[in-house]
C-alpha positions as a Markdown table, in Angstrom:
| # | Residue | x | y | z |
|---|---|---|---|---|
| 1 | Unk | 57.6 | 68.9 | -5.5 |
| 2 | Unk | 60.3 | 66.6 | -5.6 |
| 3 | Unk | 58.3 | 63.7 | -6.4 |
| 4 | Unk | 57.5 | 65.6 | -9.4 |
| 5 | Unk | 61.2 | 66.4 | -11.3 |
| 6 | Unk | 64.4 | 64.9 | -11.0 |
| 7 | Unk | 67.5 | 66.9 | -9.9 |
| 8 | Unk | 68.2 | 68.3 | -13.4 |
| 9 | Unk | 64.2 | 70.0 | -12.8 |
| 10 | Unk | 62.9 | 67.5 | -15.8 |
| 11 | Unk | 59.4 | 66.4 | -15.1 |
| 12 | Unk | 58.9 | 63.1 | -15.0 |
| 13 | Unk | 56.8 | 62.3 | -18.0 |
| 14 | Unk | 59.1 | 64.5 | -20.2 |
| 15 | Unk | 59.6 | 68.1 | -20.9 |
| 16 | Unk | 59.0 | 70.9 | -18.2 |
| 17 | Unk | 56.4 | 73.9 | -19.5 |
| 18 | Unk | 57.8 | 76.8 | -17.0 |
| 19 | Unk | 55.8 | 77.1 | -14.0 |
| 20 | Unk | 53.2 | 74.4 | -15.5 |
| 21 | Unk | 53.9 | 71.3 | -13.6 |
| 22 | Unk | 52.6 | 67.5 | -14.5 |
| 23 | Unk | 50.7 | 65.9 | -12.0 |
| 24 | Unk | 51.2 | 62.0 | -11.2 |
| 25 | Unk | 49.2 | 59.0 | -8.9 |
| 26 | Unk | 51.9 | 59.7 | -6.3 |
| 27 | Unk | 52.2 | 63.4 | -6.5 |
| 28 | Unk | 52.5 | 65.0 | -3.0 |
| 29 | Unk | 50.0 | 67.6 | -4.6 |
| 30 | Unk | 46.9 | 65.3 | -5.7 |
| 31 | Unk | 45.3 | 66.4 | -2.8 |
| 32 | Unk | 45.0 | 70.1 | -3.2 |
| 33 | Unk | 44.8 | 70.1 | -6.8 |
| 34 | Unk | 41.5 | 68.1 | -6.4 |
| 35 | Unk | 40.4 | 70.5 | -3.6 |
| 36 | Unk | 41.4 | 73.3 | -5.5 |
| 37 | Unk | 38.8 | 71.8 | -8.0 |
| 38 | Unk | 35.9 | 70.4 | -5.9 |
| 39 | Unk | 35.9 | 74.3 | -5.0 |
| 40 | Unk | 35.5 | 75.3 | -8.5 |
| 41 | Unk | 33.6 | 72.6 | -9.8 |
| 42 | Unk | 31.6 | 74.1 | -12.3 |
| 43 | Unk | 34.7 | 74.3 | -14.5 |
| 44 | Unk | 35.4 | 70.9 | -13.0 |
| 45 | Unk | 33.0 | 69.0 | -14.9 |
| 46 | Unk | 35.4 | 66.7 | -17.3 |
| 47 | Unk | 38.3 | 67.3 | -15.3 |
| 48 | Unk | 37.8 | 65.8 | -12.1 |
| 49 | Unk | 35.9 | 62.3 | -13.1 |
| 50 | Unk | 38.6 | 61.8 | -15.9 |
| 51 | Unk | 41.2 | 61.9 | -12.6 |
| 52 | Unk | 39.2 | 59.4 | -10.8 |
| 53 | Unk | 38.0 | 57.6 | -14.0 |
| 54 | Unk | 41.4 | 57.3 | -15.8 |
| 55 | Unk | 44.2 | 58.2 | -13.0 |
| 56 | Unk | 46.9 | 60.3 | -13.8 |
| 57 | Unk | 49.3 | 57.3 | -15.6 |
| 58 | Unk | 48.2 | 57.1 | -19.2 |
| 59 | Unk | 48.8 | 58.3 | -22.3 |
| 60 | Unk | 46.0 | 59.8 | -23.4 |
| 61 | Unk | 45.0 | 61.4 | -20.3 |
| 62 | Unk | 47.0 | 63.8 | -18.7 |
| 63 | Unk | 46.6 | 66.5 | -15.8 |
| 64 | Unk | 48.8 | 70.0 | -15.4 |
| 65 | Unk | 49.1 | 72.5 | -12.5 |
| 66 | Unk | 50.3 | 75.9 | -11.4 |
| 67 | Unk | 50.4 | 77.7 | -8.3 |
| 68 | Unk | 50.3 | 80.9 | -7.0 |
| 69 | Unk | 53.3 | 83.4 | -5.8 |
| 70 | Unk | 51.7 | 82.3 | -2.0 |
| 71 | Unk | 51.9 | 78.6 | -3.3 |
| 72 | Unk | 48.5 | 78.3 | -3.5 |
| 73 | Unk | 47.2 | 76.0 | -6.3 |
| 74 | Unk | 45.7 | 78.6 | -9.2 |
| 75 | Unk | 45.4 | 76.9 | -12.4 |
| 76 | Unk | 44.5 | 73.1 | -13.8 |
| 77 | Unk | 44.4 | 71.4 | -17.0 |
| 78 | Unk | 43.7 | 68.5 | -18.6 |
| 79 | Unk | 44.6 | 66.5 | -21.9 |
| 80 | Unk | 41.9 | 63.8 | -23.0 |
| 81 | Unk | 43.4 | 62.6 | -26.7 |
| 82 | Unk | 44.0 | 66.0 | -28.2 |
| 83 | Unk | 41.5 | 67.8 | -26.4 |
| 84 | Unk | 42.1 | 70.3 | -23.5 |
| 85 | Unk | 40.0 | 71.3 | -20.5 |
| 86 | Unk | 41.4 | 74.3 | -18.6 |
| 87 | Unk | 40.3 | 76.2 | -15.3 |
| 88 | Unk | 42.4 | 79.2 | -14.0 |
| 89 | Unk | 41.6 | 81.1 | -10.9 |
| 90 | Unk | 44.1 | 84.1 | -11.0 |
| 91 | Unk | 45.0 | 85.4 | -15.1 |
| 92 | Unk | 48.9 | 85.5 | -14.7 |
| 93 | Unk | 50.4 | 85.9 | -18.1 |
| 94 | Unk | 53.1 | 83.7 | -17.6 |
| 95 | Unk | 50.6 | 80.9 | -16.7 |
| 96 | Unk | 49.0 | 81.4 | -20.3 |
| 97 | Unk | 52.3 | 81.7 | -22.2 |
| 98 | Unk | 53.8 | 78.2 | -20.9 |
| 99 | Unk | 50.1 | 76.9 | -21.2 |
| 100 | Unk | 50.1 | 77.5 | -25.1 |
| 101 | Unk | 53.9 | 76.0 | -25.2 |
| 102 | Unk | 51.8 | 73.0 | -23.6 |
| 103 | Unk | 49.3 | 72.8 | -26.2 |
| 104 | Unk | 52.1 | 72.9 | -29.2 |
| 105 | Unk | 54.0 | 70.8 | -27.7 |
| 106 | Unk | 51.2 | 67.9 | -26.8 |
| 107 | Unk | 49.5 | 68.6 | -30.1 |
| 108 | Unk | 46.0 | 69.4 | -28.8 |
| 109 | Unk | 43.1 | 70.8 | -31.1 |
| 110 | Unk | 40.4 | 71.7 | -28.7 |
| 111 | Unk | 40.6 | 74.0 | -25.4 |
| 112 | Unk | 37.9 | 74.5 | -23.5 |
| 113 | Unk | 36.9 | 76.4 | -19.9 |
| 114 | Unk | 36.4 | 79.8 | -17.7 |
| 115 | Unk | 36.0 | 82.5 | -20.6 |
| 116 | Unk | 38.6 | 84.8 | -19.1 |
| 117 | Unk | 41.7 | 82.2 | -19.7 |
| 118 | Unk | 40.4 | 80.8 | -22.7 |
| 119 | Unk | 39.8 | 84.3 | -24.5 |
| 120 | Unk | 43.6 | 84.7 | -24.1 |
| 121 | Unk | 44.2 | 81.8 | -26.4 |
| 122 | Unk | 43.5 | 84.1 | -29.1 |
| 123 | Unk | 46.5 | 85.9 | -29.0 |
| 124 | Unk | 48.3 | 82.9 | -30.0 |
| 125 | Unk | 46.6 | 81.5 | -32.4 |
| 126 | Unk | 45.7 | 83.7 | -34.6 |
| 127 | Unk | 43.6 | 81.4 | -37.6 |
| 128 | Unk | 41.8 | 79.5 | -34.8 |
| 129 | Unk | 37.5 | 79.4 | -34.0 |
| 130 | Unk | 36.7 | 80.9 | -31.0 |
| 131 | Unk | 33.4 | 80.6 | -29.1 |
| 132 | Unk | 31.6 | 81.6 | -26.0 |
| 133 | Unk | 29.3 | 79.9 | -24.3 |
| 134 | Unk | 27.8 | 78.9 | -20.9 |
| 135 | Unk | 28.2 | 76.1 | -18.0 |
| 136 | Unk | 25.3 | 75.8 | -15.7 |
| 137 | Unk | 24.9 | 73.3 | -13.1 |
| 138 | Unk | 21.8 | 71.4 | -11.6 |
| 139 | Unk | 22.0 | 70.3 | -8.1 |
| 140 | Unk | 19.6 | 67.3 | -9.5 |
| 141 | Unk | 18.6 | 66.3 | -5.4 |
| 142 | Unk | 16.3 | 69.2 | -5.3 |
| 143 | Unk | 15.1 | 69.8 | -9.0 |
| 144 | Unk | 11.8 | 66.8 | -9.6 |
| 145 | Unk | 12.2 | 65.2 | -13.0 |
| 146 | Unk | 9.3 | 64.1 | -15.2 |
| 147 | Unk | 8.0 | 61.1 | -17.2 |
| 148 | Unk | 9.0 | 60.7 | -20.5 |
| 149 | Unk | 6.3 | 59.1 | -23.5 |
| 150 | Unk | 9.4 | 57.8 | -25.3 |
| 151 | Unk | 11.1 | 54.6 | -24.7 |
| 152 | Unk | 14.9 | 55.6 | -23.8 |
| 153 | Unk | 17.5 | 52.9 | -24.7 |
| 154 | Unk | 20.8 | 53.1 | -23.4 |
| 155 | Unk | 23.7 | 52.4 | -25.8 |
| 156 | Unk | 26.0 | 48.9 | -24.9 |
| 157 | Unk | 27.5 | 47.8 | -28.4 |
| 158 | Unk | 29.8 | 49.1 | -30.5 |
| 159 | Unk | 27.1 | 48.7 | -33.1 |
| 160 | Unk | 25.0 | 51.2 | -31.2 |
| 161 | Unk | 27.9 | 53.7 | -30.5 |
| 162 | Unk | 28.2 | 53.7 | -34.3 |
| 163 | Unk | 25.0 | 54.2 | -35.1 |
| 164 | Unk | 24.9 | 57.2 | -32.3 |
| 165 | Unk | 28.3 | 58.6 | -34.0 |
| 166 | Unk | 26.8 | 58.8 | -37.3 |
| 167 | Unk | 23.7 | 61.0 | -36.0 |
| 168 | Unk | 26.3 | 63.0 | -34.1 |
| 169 | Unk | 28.0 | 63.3 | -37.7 |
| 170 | Unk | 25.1 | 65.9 | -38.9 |
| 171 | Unk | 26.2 | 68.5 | -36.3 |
| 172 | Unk | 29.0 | 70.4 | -38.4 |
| 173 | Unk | 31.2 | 71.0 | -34.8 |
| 174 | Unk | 31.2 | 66.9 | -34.6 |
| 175 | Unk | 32.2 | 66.5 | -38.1 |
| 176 | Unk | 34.7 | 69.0 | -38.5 |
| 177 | Unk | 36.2 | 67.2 | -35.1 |
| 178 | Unk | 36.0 | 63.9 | -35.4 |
| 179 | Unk | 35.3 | 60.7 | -37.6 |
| 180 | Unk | 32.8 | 58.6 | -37.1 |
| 181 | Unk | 35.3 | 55.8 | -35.9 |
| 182 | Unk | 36.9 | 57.7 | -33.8 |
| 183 | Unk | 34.0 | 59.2 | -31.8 |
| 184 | Unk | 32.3 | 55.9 | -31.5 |
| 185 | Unk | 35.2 | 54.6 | -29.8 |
| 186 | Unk | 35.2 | 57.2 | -27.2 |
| 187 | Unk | 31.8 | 56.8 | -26.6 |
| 188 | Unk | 32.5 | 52.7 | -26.0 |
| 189 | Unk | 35.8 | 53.6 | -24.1 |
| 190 | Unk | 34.1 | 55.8 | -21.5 |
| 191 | Unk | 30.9 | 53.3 | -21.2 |
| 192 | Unk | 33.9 | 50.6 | -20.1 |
| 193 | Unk | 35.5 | 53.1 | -17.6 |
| 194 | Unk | 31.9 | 54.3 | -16.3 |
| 195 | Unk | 32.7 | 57.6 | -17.2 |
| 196 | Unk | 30.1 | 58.3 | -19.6 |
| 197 | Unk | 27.2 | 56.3 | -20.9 |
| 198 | Unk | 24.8 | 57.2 | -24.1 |
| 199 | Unk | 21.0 | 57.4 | -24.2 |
| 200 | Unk | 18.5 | 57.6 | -27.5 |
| 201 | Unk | 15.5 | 57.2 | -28.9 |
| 202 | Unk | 14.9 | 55.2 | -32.2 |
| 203 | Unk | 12.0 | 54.5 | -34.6 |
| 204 | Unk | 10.3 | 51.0 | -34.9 |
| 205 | Unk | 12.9 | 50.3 | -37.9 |
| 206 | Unk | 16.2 | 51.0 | -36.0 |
| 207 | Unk | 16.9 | 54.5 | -37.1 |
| 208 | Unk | 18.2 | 56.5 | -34.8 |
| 209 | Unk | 16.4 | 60.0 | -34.0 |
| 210 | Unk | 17.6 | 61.4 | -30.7 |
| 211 | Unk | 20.7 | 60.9 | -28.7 |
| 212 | Unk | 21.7 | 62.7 | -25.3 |
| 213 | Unk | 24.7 | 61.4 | -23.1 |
| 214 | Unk | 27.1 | 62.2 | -20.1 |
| 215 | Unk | 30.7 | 62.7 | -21.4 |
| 216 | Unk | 32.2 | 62.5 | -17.5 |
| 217 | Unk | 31.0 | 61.0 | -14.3 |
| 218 | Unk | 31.8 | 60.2 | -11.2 |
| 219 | Unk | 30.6 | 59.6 | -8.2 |
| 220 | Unk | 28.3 | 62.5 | -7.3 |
| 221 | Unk | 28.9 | 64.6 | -10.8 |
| 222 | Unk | 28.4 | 64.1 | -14.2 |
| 223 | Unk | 28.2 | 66.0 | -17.3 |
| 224 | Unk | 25.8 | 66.0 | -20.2 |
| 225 | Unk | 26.9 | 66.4 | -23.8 |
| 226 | Unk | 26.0 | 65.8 | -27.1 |
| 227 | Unk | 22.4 | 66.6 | -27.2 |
| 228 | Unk | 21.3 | 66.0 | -31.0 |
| 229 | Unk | 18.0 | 65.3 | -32.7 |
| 230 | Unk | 18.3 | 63.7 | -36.3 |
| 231 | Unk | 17.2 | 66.6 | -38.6 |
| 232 | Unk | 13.9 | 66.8 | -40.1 |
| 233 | Unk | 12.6 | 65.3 | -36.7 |
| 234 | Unk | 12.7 | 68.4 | -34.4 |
| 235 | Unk | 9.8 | 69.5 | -32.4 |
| 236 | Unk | 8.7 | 65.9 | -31.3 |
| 237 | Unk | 10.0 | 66.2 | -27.5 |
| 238 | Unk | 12.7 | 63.8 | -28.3 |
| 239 | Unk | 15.4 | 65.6 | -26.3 |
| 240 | Unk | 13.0 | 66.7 | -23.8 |
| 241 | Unk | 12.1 | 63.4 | -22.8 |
| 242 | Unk | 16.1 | 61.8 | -23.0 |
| 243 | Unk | 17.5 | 64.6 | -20.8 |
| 244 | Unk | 14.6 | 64.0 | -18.6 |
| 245 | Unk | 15.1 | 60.1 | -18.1 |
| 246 | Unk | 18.9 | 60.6 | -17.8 |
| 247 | Unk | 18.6 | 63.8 | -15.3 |
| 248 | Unk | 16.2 | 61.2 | -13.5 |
| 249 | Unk | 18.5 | 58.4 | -13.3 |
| 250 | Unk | 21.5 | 60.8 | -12.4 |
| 251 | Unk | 19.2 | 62.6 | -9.8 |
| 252 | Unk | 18.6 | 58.9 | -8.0 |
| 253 | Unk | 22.0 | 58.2 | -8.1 |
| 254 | Unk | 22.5 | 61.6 | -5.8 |
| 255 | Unk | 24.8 | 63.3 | -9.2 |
| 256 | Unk | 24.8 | 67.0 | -9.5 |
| 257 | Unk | 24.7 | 68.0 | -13.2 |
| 258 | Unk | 26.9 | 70.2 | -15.3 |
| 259 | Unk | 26.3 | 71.4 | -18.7 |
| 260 | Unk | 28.1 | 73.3 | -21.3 |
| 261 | Unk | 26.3 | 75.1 | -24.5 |
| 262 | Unk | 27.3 | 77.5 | -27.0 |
| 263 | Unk | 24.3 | 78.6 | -28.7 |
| 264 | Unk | 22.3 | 81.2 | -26.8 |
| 265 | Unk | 19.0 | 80.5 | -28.3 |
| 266 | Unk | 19.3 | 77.0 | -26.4 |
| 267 | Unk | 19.2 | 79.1 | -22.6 |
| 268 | Unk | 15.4 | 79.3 | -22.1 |
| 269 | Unk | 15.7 | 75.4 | -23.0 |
| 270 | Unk | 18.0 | 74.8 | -20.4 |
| 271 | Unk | 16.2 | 76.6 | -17.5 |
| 272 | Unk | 13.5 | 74.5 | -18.2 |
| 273 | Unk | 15.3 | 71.7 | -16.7 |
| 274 | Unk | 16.7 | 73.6 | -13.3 |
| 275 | Unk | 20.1 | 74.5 | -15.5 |
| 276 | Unk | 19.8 | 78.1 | -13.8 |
| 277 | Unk | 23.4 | 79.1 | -12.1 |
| 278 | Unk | 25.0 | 79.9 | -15.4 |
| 279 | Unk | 28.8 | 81.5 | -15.9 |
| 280 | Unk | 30.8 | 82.0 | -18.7 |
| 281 | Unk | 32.8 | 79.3 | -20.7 |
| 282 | Unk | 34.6 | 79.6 | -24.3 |
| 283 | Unk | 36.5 | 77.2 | -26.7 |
| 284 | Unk | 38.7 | 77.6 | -29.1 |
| 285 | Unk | 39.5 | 75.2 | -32.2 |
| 286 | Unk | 43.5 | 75.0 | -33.4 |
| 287 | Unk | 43.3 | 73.9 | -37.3 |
């Protein structure tokens, strides 16, 4: 722990938030915080690639930790920009109260992770959108893909990250989130980190119709995100056949799969591909 504060208990990248502690390169207590993950990992998916993609040193990336009353680690969080991903093992209310002083003070707008934490959010903020949904994991080694009858380009330019943005756009919980600009240049920052990469189908004139991606990797995980067919071209297979030629890829690169959704309607979808070990997730919105 002392590697964490100085001797007057301030953290070393700023303000303290009670038993919430910052985690650094050189922390003492890397180790079991990523253990304490790798045994949770379905509510792992973003967190633990951004550690290894990004390290713990930046300034838009930040990771948080609690422990226990037997000093066991209980609780992890991350800040990516001004989103938060969140997994807590034991609900100790003291753990969400210095949580939410974390998420005024850093400015964050998103929170995601394990429903029972994330429901608690509500309390404090009162005008916010909350949603539940579900995180399912494929352990892509033992689940065959199949062939796709669309050619599946992967995105390298910013002038494709654009174009993939701008579809993205149509989905009100993209717009209302982000700008075009600023989601295209997530999408290019995490293709140069190898911590995501973009996949999509297009019509013989350019236009984009389908687009599927992962929005965290490492080395034997990944997660897939932003699934989204242009409207007025549903029905066509066009998602079917992206998430098969990316599950395929990810399955020969030995990567287990993580998904989030929040429309149930999309479940019987899902299973299709082998997404069967399903537990609950929730996010909440700050506006």
């Amino acid at each position: 722990m002392k590697n964490d504060f100085n001797i007057a208990g301030e953290n070393k990248g700023g303000k303290t938030y009670g038993c919430i502690i910052k985690l650094f390169d050189q922390s003492p207590e890397k180790p079991s915080v990523l253990a304490f993950l790798k045994e949770n990992v379905i509510f792992a998916g973003y967190i633990i690639p951004n550690i290894v993609n990004y390290g713990l040193d930046t300034d838009f990336f930040e990771c948080f930790y609690a422990k226990n009353g037997r000093g066991d680690i209980s609780f992890a969080a991350t800040r990516y920009h001004d989103s938060a991903q969140v997994f807590c093992k034991e609900q100790d209310p003291s753990t969400v109260r210095n949580f939410v002083s974390l998420v005024k003070d850093k400015g964050i707008k998103r929170i995601s992770g394990n429903f029972d934490f994330v429901e608690q959010m509500k309390a404090y903020f009162a005008e916010a959108t909350f949603e539940e949904g579900k995180v399912a994991i494929l352990d892509n080694k033992t689940v065959p893909g199949s062939q796709t009858r669309y050619p599946c380009l992967r995105a390298d330019t910013m002038e494709d990250f654009i174009k993939l943005a701008e579809l993205l756009m149509e989905d009100e919980s993209f717009a209302k989130n982000y700008s075009v600009d600023s989601l295209s240049k997530q999408f290019y920052e995490r293709s140069r980190s190898k911590n995501g990469r973009n996949y999509y189908i297009s019509d013989d004139k350019g236009v984009v119709l389908c687009h599927v991606g992962t929005y965290a990797e490492c080395s034997d995980l990944a997660v897939i995100g932003g699934v989204k067919t242009r409207n007025g071209f549903y029905g066509n297979g066009y998602a079917t056949a992206l998430i098969c030629y990316l599950k395929n890829i990810l399955g020969k690169e030995g990567k287990s799969i993580i998904l989030y959704f929040y429309d149930p309607e999309l479940l019987s979808f899902y299973n299709r591909f082998g997404f069967l070990q399903l537990e609950s997730c929730a996010k909440i919105e700050l506006f």
